[in-house]
C-alpha positions as CSV (number, residue, x, y, z in Angstrom):
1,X,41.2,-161.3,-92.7
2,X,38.3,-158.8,-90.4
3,X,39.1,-158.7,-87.3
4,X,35.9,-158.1,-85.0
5,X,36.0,-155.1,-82.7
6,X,33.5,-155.9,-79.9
7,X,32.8,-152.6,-77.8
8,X,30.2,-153.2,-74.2
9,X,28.3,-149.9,-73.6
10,X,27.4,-149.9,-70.1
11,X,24.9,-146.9,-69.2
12,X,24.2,-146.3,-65.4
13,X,20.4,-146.0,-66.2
14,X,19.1,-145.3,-62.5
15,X,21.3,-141.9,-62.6
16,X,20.0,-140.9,-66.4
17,X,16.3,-141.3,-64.8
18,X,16.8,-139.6,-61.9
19,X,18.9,-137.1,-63.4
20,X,17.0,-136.4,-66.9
21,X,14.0,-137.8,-65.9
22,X,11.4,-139.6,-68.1
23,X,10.6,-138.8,-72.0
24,X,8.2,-140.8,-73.9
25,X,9.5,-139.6,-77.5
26,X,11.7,-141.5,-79.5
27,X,12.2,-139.1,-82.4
28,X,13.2,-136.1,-79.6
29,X,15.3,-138.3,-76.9
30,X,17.1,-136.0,-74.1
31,X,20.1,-135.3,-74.7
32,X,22.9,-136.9,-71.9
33,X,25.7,-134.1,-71.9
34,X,27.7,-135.4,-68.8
35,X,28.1,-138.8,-70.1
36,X,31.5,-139.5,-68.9
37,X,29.9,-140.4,-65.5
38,X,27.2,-142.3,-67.0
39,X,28.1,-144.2,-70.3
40,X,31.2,-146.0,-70.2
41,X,32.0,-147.9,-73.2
42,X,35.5,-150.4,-73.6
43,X,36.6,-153.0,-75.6
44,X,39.6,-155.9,-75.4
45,X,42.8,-154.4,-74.5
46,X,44.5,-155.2,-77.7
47,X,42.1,-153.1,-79.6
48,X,42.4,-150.1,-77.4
49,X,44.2,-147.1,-76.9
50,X,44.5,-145.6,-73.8
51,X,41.6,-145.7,-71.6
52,X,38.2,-146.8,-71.7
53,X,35.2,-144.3,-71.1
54,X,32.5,-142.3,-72.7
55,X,35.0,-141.7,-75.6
56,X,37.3,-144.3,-77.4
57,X,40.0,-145.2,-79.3
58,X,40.3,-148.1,-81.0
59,X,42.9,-150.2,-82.8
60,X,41.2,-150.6,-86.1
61,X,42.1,-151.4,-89.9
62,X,39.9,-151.1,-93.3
63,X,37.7,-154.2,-93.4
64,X,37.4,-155.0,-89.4
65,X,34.1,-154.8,-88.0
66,X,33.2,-153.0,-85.3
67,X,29.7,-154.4,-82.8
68,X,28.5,-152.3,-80.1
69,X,26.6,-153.9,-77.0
70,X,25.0,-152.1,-74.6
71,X,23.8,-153.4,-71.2
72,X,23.1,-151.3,-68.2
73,X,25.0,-151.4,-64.4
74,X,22.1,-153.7,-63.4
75,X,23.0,-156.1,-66.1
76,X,19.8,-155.9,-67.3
77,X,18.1,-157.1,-64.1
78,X,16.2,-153.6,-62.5
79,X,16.8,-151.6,-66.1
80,X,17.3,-152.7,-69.6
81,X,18.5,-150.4,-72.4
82,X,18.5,-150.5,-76.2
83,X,20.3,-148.9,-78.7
84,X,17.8,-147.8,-81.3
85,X,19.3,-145.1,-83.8
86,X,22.7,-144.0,-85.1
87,X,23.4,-140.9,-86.4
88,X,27.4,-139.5,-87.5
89,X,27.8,-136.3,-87.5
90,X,31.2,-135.9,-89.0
91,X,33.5,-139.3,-90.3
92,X,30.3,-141.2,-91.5
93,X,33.0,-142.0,-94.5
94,X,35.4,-143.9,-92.7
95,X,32.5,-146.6,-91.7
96,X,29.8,-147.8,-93.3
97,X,26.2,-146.9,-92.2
98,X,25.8,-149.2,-88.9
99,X,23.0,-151.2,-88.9
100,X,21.3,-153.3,-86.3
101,X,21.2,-157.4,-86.2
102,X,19.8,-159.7,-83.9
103,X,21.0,-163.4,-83.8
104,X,20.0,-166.2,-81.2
105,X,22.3,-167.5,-79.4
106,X,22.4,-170.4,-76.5
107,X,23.2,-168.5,-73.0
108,X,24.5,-171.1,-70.3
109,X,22.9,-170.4,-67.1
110,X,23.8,-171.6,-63.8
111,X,22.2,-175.5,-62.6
112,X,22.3,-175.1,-58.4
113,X,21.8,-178.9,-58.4
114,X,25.1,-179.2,-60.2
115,X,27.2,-176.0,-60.9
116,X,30.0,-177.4,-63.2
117,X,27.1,-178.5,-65.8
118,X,25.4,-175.6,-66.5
119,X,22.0,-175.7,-68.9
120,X,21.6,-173.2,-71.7
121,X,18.6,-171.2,-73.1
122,X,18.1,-169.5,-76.5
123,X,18.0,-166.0,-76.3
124,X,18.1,-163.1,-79.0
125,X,21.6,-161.1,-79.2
126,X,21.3,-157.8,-79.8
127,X,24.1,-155.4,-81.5
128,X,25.0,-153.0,-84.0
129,X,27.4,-153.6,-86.8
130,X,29.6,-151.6,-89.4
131,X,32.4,-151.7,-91.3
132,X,35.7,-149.7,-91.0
133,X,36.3,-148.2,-94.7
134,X,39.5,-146.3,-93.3
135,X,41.4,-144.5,-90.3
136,X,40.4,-141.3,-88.6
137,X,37.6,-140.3,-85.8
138,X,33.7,-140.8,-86.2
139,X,31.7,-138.4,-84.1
140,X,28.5,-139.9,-83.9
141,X,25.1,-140.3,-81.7
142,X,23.6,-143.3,-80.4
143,X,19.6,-143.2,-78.8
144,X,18.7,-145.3,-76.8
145,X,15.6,-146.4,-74.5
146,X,16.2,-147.3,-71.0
147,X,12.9,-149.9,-70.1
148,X,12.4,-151.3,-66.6
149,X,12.4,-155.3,-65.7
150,X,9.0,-155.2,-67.1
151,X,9.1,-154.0,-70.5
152,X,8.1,-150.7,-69.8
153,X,9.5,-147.7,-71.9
154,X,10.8,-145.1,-69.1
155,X,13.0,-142.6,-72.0
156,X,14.7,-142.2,-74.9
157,X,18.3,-140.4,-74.2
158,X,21.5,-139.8,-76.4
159,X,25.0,-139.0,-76.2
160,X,27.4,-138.1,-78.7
161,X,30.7,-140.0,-78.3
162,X,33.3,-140.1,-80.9
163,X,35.5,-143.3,-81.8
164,X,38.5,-142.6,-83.1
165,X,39.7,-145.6,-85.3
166,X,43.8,-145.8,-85.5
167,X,45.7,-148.5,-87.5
């Protein structure tokens, strides 16, 4: 049976737009090159090996499917990113091509009249999805657009981490 391989993205988007400023083309994003400060990226301990960071290793096997979730140190309240394009440069055979998929979900949110029964509100999940076809390390880069609380577009940036998928 899969076993599902959730890995949170969390991009410290204040620093990327003060360091790299703004960029308002998606097909040239600027590239992050010190990411290990600013993109952190982990997943549940039993699925990973050593330590979580801008690179990762993961416990995977042929058939488990891996999501990526990105949210930003604000948790989406000041700055919002997306994930937008995926592109492997070397291992693109030991996953299949990731794709994006949206779902809606209910999200509790907090009732201050009475905290232990919560209300809920639909909301789209966001992710990206693949398969694991077998072992080894995926080099890979992920774009993505870092928006303000108001929808507006402030850059496109990439990284190029690697996962490294061990059974």
């Amino acid at each position: 049976m899969s076993d599902f391989i959730n890995v949170l993205i969390v991009i410290d988007a204040e620093t990327i737009i003060e360091r790299y400023g703004k960029n308002s083309d998606p097909d040239r994003p600027t590239a992050i090159p010190d990411s290990s400060n600013l993109i952190y990226m982990t997943t549940r301990q039993d699925h990973i090996i050593g330590s979580p960071g801008s690179e990762l290793t993961v416990k995977a096997s042929p058939d488990d499917i891996i999501r990526w979730r990105e949210t930003t140190l604000s948790l989406n309240s000041k700055y919002t990113s997306v994930l937008y394009k995926f592109d492997a440069s070397s291992g693109a055979d030991l996953i299949d091509t990731p794709e994006a998929k949206s779902v809606v979900v209910n999200e509790p949110l907090p009732n201050s009249h009475d905290p232990l029964h919560p209300t809920t509100q639909k909301i789209n999940s966001f992710y990206w999805q693949c398969t694991v076809l077998q072992t080894g390390s995926v080099t890979y880069h992920f774009s993505f657009m870092i928006l303000d609380h108001t929808g507006e577009k402030l850059g496109y940036y990439y990284w190029d981490p690697f996962i490294s998928i061990q059974d």
